[in-house]
N, C-alpha and C positions, 0 to 999 in steps of 0.2 A: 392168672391172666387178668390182665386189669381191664375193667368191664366196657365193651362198646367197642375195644382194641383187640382185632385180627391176630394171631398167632404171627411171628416173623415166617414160617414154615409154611403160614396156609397163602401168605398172600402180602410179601417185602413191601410195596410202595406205598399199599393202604394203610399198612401196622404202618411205617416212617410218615404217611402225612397226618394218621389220627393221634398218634405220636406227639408230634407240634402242636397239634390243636388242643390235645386234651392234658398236655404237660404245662400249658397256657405259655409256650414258647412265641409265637407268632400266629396270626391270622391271616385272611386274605383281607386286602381290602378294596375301594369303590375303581379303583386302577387297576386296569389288566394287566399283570403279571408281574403286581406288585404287591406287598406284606407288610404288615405292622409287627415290627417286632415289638413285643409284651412286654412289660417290665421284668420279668423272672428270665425271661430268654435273654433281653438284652445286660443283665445283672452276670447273664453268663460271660457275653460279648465285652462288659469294661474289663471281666479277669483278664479275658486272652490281651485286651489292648495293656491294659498295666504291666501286665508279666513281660509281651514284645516291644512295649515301649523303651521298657526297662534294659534290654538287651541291646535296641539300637543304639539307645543313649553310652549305656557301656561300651560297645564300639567304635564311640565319637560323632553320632550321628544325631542332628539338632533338627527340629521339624519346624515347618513351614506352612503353609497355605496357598493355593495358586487358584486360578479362576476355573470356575463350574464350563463358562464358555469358551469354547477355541474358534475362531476365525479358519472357516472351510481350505482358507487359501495355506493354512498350514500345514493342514492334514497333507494336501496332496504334492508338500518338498520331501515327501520320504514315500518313493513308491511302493516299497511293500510294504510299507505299514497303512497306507493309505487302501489297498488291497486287500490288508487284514481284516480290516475293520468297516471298509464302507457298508456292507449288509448290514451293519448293527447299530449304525448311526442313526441320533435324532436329531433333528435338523430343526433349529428356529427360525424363519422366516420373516416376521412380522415383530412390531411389537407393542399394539395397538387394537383391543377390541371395541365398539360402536354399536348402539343399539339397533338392530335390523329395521326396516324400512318399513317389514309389516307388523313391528311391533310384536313379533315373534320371538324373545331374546336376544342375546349379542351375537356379533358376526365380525370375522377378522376383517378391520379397518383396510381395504386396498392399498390406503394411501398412506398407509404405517408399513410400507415394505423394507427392509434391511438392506443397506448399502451392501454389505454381504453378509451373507446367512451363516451364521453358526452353529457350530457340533457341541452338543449335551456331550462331554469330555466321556468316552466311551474307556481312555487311558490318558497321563497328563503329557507323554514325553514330549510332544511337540512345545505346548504352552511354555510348560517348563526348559526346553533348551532354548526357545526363542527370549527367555528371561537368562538366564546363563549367559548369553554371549554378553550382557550387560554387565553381571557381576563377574566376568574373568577377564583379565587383562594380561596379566603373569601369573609365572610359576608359583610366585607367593601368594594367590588365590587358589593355590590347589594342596590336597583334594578338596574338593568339597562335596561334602556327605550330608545327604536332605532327604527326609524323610515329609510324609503329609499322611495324615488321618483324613478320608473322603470319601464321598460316594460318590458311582459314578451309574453311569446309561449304556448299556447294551443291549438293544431292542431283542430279544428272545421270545422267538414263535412259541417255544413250549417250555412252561416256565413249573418249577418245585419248590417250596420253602428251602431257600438259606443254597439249596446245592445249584440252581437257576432260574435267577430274578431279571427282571429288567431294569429294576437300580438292586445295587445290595453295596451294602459298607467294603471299607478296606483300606489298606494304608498301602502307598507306592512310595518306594525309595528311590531316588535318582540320583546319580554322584557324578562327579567329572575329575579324570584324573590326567598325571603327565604322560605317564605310560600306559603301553598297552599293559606291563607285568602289572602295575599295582591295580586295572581294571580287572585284571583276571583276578588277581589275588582277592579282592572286595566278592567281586563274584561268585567265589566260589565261601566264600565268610560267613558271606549272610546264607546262602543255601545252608551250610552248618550253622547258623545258628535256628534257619525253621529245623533241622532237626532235631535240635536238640528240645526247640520249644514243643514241639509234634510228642518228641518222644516220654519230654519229664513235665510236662503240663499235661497235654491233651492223653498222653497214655496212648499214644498210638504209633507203633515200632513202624516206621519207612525204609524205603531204599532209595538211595542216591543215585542221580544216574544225570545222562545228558540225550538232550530229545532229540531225533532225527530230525531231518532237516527239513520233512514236508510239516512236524508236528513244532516247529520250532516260530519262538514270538516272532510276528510279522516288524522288520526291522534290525531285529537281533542278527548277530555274526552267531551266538553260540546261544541255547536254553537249557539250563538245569534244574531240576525237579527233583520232590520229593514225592513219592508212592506209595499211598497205604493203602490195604486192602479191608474192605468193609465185611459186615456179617453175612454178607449174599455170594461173597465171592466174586464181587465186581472192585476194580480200581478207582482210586479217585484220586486228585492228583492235588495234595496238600501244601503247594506252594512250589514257586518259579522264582529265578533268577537270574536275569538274561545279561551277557556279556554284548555291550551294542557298537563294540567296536568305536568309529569316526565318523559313522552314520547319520547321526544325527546331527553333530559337529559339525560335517560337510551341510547337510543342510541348512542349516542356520548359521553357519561361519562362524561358529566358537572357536578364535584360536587363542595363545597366550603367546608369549614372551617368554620363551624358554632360557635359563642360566647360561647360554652360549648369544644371548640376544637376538636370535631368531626366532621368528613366525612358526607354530605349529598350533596345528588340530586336538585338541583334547580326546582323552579315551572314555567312552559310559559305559556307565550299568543300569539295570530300572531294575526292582525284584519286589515278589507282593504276594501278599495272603487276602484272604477277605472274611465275607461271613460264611463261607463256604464249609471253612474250620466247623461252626456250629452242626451244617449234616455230618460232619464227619464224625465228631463225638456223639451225637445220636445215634447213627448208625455202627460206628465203631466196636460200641460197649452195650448198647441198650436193648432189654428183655423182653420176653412179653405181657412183663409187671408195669414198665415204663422204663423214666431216663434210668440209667447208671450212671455219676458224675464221679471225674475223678477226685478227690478232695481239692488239689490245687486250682481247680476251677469253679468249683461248688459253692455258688451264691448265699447258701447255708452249710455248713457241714456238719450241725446236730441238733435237731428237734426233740423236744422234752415233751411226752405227754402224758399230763396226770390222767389216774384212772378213778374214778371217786361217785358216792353216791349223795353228797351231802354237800351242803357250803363247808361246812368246818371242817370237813376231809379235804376240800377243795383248799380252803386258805393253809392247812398244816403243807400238805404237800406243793402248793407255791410257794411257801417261805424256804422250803429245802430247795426245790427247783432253782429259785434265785441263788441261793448259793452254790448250787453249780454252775450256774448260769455266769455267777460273775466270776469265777475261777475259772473257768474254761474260755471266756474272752479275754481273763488277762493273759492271758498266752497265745493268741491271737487267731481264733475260730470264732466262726460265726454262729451263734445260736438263738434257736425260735422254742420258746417255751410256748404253746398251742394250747391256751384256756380257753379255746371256746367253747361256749355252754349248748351252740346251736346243733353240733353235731357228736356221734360218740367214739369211743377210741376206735374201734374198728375201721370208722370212717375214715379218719384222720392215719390212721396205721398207711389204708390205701394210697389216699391223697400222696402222701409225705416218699412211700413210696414210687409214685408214679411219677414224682416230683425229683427223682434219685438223690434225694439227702443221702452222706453218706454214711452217718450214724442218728439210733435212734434211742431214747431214753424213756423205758415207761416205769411210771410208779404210783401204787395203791397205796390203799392205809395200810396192809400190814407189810409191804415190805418198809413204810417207814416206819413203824415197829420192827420191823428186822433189820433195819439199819442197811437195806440192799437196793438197785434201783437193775429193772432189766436192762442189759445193754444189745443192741442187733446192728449188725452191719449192713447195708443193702447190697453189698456186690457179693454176699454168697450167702448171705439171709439165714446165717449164724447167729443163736443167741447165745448169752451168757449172763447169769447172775453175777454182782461184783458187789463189795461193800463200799460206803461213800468215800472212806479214805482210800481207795484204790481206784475206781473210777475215773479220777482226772487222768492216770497214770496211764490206763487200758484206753480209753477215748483218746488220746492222744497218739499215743502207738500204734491203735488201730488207723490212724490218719496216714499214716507212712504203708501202714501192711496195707492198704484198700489201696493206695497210688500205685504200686508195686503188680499188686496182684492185678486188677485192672489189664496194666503192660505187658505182664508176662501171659495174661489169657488170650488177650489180640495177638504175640508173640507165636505162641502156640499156634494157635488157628492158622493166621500166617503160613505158619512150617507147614503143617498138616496138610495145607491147598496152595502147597504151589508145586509144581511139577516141572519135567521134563519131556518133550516130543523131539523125533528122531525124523517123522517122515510125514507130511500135511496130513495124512486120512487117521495118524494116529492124534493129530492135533485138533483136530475138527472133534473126535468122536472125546476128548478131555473138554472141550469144550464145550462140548453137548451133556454130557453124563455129570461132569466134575465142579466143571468152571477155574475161576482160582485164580493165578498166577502158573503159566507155562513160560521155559526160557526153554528156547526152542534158534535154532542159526537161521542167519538171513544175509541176503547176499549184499544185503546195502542200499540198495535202489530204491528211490521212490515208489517206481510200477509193481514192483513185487510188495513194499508196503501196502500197496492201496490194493491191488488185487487182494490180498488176505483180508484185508479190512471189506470187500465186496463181498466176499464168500462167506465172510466168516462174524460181521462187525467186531473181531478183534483188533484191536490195534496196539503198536509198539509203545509202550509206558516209558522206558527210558531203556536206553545203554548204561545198564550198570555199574559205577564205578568199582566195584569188588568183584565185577564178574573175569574170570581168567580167561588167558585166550586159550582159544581150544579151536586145533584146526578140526572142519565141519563143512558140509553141506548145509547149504537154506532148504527150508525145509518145500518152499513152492517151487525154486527153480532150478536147485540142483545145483546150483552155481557155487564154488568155494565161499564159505566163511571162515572167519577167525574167533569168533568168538556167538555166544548165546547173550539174545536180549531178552527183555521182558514182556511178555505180552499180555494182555485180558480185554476183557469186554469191561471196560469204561461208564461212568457217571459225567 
């Protein structure tokens, strides 16, 4: 157990914040309910953006930039979204501060008030289709597929590292299309490509589904999600991609010039991940050693550390070091050969672990006399001697078996905690003893959603798209169902 760090068993939130702090992921800082991401955390955060970049781009999707500020008067041409979101807006007023009168410090200038007040963009869709009616005129403007890397503001009363901020990163895609089919069709795309990204980057196996309609984006006609479940046995909901119908279209009168020369309304979509991703892979995989990184994400994926009593032990065994070092980067890993004199192997063993590199490299004088270097993995903390021509071989392999295994442990887990309930008291008491994932029937209703979520704070994760139908009773009302949804208690 890595020292200062709570057991996950004895105590989930403390081990996941001392976690971030002591894996030097993030801090808090002089802003409430706001965090500095660290260089090593955020070394995590450019993986995930390069790897999703790369997928939207491969899709046809070219990114952008839109404004930080939206004009109040936009928010409220789209009333549910405007209902969505008004609790979590920051709102500019002014813009203009003046040194106080009693020479007290500065005070917002009265007479710097904003013709209208502006929203810290909490989401861009407003901004961004009020700019869309500009660049679509016809059919030959479509689709159009836009992507932005941004941060945004969501005022949050009770705020976590990375899983809820009051700003945190993330990129939103917004498209405009001729039909409704190729808006679903985008829709439902990019949902498959967060999971594929969820499942072959981040190592964490999801389910697909689509949200009810009281848990569905404010705005949206439809909201699909991806679901993974953490080491606690809580849900968390690893990315959205909302179908927005004419919605916003009608709002802001984006129409085009359709192939029949006719006037129509364009179809959206908006869909997003954030840094949110980052608690997931925390919590996902990570021990009570520290992180577990999957290699695809691993800001290092092999730290080398000499073991040595002498300079000339030291400099023999760096000159071999280098030559692993430069072999195993020409094939495209990251590695940190760790010569510092200020601490000893032990230390640095921990460190490196707590840091979840996902391979590690130690070597003394005599195994460089025996022509051998230890090799250990961190996700099941296996060692194995190897010789130096075989080495690149096994460290490299092992990159593929640590991605793998990683997936199929959360895979497992998964399986193991999720269940079925037949009748509320048998759901309640899985929820109490178990946790997990229960798919359990529900009559469809709002009211029966929100009653279970009062009794129970469980709530509906998604309508499964793999789930079969199965005629059934709900389990709170009795009322015919067709099929079993997903349900847990939520992050």
């Amino acid at each position: 157990m890595a020292k200062g760090i709570p057991k996950r068993s004895e105590n989930y939130p403390i081990w996941y914040q001392e976690l971030v702090k002591r894996a030097d992921l993030a801090e808090t800082s002089s802003v409430r309910g706001c965090y500095v991401i660290k260089p090593y955390g955020f070394a995590i955060w450019e993986k995930m953006q390069a790897a999703l970049d790369k997928m939207f781009k491969d899709t046809g999707h070219t990114n952008a930039y839109f404004p930080l500020f939206i004009p109040k008067s936009f928010l409220s041409k789209e009333a549910d979204h405007v209902e969505g979101f008004a609790k979590e807006c920051a709102v500019v007023t002014h813009y203009r501060l003046k040194n106080s009168d009693d020479g007290n410090g500065v005070v917002v200038d009265p007479e710097a008030k904003l013709e209208e007040e502006l929203i810290v963009r909490p989401t861009s869709e407003t901004v961004i289709w009020s700019t869309y009616k500009n660049w679509i005129q016809s059919y030959r403007d479509l689709p159009l597929l836009i992507n932005q890397w941004a941060n945004v503001v969501r005022w949050e009363m009770r705020t976590r590292p990375f899983l809820r901020t009051a700003e945190f990163l993330w990129q939103e895609g917004h498209t405009a299309h001729a039909t409704k089919a190729e808006a679903i069709e985008e829709t439902e795309r990019m949902l498959g490509v967060y999971a594929t990204f969820a499942e072959e980057f981040l190592g964490l196996p999801v389910i697909k589904g689509t949200k009810t309609a009281y848990e569905r984006f404010a705005g949206a006609e439809d909201t699909l999600c991806i679901e993974a479940m953490m080491q606690d046995g809580k849900a968390l909901q690893a990315g959205t991609s909302h179908f927005l119908g004419q919605n916003f279209a009608k709002a802001f009168d984006v129409q085009f010039l359709n192939k029949d020369n006719k006037q129509e309304l364009v179809w959206g979509t908006s869909w997003g991940v954030s840094t949110r991703l980052m608690g997931a892979l925390i919590m996902g995989h990570s021990d009570d050693d520290g992180l577990v990184l999957p290699p695809k994400l691993a800001p290092i994926h092999v730290v080398i550390v000499p073991i040595y009593k002498s300079d000339d032990q030291l400099q023999a065994i760096s000159e071999k070091a280098a030559q692993i070092k430069k072999t195993l980067e020409a094939k495209g890993l990251t590695v940190k050969f760790d010569d510092r004199d200020t601490y000893k192997p032990g230390y640095k063993f921990n460190e490196w672990e707590l840091k979840g590199v996902p391979v590690r490299l130690a070597m003394g004088p005599r195994d460089l006399e025996n022509g051998t270097v230890e090799i250990a993995r961190r996700d099941t903390k296996e060692k194995q001697m190897a010789n130096f021509d075989e080495a690149e071989a096994i460290v490299i392999d092992l990159m593929d078996k640590i991605q793998k295994n990683i997936y199929q442990k959360a895979l497992d887990f998964r399986i193991e905690n999720t269940r079925t309930a037949d009748t509320f008291d048998e759901f309640k008491q899985l929820l109490k003893t178990k946790g997990g994932f229960i798919k359990a029937h529900w009559d469809g209703t709002t009211e029966t959603e929100l009653k279970i979520k009062e009794k129970t704070k469980a709530t509906i994760r998604c309508i499964p798209f793999d789930e079969p139908e199965e005629e059934g009773v709900c389990i709170y009302s009795g009322k015919p169902s067709k099929r079993r949804v997903l349900f847990a208690v939520a992050y």
